[in-house]
C-alpha positions in Angstrom: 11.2 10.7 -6.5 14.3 11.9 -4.8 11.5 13.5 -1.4 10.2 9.9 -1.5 13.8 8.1 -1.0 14.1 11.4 1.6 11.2 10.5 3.8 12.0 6.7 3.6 15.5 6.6 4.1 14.3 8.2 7.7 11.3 6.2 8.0 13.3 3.0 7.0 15.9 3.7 9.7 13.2 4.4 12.7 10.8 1.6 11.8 13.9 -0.9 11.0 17.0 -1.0 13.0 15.6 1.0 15.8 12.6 -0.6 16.0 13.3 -3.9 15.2 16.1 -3.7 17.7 13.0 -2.8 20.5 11.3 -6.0 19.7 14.2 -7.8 19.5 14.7 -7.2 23.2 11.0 -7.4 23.7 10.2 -10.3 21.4 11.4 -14.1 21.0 10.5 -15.5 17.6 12.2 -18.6 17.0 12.8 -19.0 12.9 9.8 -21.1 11.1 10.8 -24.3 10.0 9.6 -23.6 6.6 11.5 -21.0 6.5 14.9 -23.0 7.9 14.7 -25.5 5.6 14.0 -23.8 2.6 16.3 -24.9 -0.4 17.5 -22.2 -3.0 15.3 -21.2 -5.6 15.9 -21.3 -9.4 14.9 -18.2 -10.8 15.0 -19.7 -13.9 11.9 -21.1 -13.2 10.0 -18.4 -12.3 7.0 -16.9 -14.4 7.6 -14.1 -16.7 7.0 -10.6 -15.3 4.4 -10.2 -18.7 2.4 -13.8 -17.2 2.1 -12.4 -13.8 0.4 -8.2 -14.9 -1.4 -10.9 -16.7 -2.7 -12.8 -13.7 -3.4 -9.8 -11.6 -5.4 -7.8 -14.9 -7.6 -11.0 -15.7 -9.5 -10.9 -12.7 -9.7 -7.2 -12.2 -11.3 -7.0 -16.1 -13.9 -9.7 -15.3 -15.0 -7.9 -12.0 -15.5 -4.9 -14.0 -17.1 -6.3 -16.7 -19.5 -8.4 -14.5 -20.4 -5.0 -12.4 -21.2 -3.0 -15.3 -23.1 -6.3 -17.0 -25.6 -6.4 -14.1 -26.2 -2.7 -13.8 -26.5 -1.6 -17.8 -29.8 -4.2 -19.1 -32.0 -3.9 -16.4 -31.8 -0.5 -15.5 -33.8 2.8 -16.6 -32.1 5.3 -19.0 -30.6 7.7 -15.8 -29.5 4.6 -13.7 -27.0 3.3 -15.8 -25.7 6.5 -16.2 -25.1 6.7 -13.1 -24.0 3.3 -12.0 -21.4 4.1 -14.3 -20.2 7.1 -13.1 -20.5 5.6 -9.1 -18.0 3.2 -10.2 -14.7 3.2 -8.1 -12.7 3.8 -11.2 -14.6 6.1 -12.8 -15.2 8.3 -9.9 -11.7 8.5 -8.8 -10.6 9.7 -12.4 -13.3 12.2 -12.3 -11.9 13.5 -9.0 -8.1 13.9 -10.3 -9.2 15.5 -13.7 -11.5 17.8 -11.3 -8.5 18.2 -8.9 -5.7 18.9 -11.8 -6.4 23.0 -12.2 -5.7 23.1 -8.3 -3.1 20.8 -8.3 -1.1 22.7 -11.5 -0.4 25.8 -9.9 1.6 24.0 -6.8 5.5 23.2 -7.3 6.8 20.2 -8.0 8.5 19.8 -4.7 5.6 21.0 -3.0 3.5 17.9 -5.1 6.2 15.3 -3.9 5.8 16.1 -0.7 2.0 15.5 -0.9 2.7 12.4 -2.5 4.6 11.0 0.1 2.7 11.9 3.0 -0.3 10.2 1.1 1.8 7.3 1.0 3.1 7.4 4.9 -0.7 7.8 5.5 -1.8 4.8 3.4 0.5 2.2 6.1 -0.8 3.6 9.6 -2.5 1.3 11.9 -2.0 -1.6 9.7 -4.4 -4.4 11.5 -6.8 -7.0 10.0 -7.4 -5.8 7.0 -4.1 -5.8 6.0 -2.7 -8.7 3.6 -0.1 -7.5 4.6 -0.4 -8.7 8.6 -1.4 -11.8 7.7 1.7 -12.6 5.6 3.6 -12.0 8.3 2.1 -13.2 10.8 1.8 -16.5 8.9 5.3 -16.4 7.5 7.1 -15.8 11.2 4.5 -17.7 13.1 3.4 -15.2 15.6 0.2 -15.0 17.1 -2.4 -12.0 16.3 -1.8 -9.8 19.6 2.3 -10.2 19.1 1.6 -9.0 15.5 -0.2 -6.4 16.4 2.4 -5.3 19.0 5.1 -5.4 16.0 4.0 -4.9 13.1 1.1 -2.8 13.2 3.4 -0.3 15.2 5.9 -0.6 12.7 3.8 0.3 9.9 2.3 3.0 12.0 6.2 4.1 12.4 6.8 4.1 9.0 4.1 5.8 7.4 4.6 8.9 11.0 7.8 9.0 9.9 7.3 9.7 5.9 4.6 11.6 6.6 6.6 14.0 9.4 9.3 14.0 7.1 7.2 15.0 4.0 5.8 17.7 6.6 9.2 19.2 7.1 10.2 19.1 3.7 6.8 21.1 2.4 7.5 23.9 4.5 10.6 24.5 2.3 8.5 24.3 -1.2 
């Protein structure tokens, strides 16, 4: 946990003030409206943290549950077999159980440090496909190429930074 605060205390610091302090300079983005005249909310009448893992399980079960549904009755014996073990889930815990003898004999700080340059990794050249874009773009009112010009490249900052970070640290472990 503690290489992970390392790498974004850095990354947090490049891709924030310094960067935001770039665009800034580079960048006039009046505040939204919505976002002005926003009154105070009552967290009292927020949802339960229980309700909301409940929200976000409900449709991932049915997904799976449909996917496996169409594939199992139709199929021949071998097929299913194999639908099941081509499924997202099911392959991915195949490859860490597969990956664990490997991954024992490393150290621990050695393994954190793989961690979080998977995770710097996972946030560069954050574009379309990104929820994450969107919301922002939406939120702040900016247009697609303005978002791309800030937040992609911040993104890309923050996950250079962890990963460079991560780098430095793993040749320590």
């Amino acid at each position: 946990m503690s290489i992970g605060i390392f790498c974004g205390i850095f990354a947090m610091i490049v891709a924030g003030p310094i960067w935001g302090k770039i665009c800034g300079n580079k960048y006039f983005i009046p505040v939204p409206e919505s976002v002005a005249n926003q009154a105070d909310i009552d967290e009292s009448k927020l949802p339960k943290f229980g309700t909301i893992v409940g929200i976000i399980l409900i449709p991932l079960v049915l997904i799976i549950a449909n996917s496996v549904a169409k594939v199992v009755p139709a199929l021949s014996a071998v097929q299913p077999v194999l639908a099941f073990l081509g499924e997202p889930f099911v392959a991915l815990t195949i490859a860490v159980i597969a990956a664990m003898p490997g991954i024992s004999a490393m150290s621990p700080l050695y393994l954190a440090c793989v961690t979080a340059a998977i995770a710097g990794g996972s946030t560069v050249c954050s574009h379309f496909n990104d929820s994450g874009f969107w919301l922002v773009k939406s939120l702040v009112g900016m247009d697609e190429k303005t978002t791309l010009k800030t937040w992609t490249i911040m993104e890309t900052l923050v996950g250079g930074v962890g990963f460079l970070v991560a780098l430095v640290i793993s040749f320590f472990a």
